[in-house]
C-alpha positions in Angstrom: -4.1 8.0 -4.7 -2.6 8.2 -7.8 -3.6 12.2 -8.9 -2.1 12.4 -4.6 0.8 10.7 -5.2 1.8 13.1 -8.0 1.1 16.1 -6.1 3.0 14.9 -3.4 6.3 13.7 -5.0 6.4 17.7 -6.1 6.0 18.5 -2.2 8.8 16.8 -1.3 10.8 17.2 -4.3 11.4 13.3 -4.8 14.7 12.3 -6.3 14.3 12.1 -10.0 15.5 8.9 -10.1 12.7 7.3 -8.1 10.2 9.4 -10.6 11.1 6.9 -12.8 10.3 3.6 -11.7 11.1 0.9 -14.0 8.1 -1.4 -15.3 9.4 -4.8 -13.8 10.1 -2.8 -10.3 6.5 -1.6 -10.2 5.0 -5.0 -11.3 6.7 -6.4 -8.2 6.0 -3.9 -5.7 2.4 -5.2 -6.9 3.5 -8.3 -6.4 4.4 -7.9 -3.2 1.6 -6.1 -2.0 -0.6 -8.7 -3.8 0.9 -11.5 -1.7 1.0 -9.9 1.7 -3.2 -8.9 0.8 -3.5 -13.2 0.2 -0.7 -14.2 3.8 -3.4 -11.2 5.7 -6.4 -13.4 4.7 -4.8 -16.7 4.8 -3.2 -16.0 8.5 -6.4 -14.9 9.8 -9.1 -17.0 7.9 -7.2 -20.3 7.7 -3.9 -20.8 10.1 -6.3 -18.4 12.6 -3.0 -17.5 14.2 -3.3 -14.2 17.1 -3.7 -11.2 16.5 -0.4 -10.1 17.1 1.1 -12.4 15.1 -0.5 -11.6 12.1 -0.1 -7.8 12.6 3.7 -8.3 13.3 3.5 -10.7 9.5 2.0 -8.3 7.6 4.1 -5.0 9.0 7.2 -6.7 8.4 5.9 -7.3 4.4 4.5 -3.5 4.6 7.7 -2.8 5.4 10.1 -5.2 3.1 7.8 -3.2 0.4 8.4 0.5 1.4 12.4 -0.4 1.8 12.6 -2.4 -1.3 10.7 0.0 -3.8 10.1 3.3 -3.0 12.1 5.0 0.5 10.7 8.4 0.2 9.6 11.0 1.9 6.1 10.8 -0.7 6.0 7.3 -0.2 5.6 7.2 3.2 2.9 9.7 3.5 0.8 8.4 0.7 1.0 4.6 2.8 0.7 6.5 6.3 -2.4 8.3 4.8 -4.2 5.3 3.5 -3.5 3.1 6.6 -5.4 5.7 8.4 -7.8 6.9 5.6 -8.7 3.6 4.4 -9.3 1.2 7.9 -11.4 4.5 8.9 -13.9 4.4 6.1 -13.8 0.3 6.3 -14.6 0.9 10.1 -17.4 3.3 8.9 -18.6 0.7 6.0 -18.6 -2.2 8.4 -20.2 -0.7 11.5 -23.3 1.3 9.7 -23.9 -0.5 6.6 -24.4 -4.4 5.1 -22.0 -4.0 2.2 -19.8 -6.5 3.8 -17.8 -7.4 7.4 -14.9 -9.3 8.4 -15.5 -12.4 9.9 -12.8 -12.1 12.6 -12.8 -8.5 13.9 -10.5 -8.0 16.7 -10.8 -3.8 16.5 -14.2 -2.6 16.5 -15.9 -4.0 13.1 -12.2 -4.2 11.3 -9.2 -6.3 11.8 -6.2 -4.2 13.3 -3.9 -5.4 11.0 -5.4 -4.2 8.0 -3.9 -0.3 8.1 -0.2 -2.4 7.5 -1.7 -3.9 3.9 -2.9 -0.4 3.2 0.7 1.0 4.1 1.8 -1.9 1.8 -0.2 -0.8 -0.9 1.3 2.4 -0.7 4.6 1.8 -2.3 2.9 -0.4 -5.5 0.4 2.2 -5.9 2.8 5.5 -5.8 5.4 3.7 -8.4 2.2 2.6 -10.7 1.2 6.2 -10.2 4.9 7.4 -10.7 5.1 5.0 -14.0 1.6 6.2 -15.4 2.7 9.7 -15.2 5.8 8.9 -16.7 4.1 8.1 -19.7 1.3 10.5 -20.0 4.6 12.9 -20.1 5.9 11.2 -23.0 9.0 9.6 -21.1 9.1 5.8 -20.9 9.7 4.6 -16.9 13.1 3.6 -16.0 14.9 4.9 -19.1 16.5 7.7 -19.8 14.9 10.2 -21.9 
């Protein structure tokens, strides 16, 4: 995602300014994504609230994150292509192998709120990526070089 996430802020030419995310803004887009990956498991595993409720949870944090710390066009297709790229291979993991399962599957083998934390993950991921690059070019993240 990462190596992607470079490739694609070029595609859509992403505002220079969010190029440079600064270090405390990408620790709490991890933060964020961190804590909506614990409510996912704690909703469903513990509270064993519906369905619904738990995908309408965990979109609205996906959500808060893209809003909060990213808004771009490269941001929003690195999340949209892991919701769908990541729940597929899970599906594919879960439903032909033993490597692990969910214990409350309500799509298939997979939960169906689980493409909204991967579209939360998006936003921490691409500004991590986004900071990493940053510094592998010599320039330090939300400072002025």
């Amino acid at each position: 995602m990462s190596t992607l996430t470079v490739f694609i802020d070029d595609l859509f030419q992403t505002p220079t300014d969010k190029l440079r995310p600064a270090p405390q803004e990408v620790l709490k887009a991890i933060s964020l994504f961190s804590f909506q990956y614990y409510v996912s498991g704690l909703l469903s595993g513990i509270y064993l609230l519906d369905p619904l409720q738990i995908n309408l949870v965990v979109f609205g944090l996906a959500t808060l994150c893209y809003l909060r710390f990213d808004r771009t066009w490269a941001g929003l297709a690195v999340g949209a292509a892991t919701a769908v790229g990541g729940p597929t291979i899970e599906l594919v993991l879960t439903s032909f192998t033993d490597l692990y399962h969910y214990t409350s599957p309500d799509f298939y083998s997979v939960p169906s709120w689980i493409p909204w934390v991967y579209l939360c993950g998006g936003p921490a991921v691409c500004n991590l990526a986004r900071a990493q690059w940053q510094a592998l070019q010599g320039g330090a993240g939300g400072e002025e070089a």
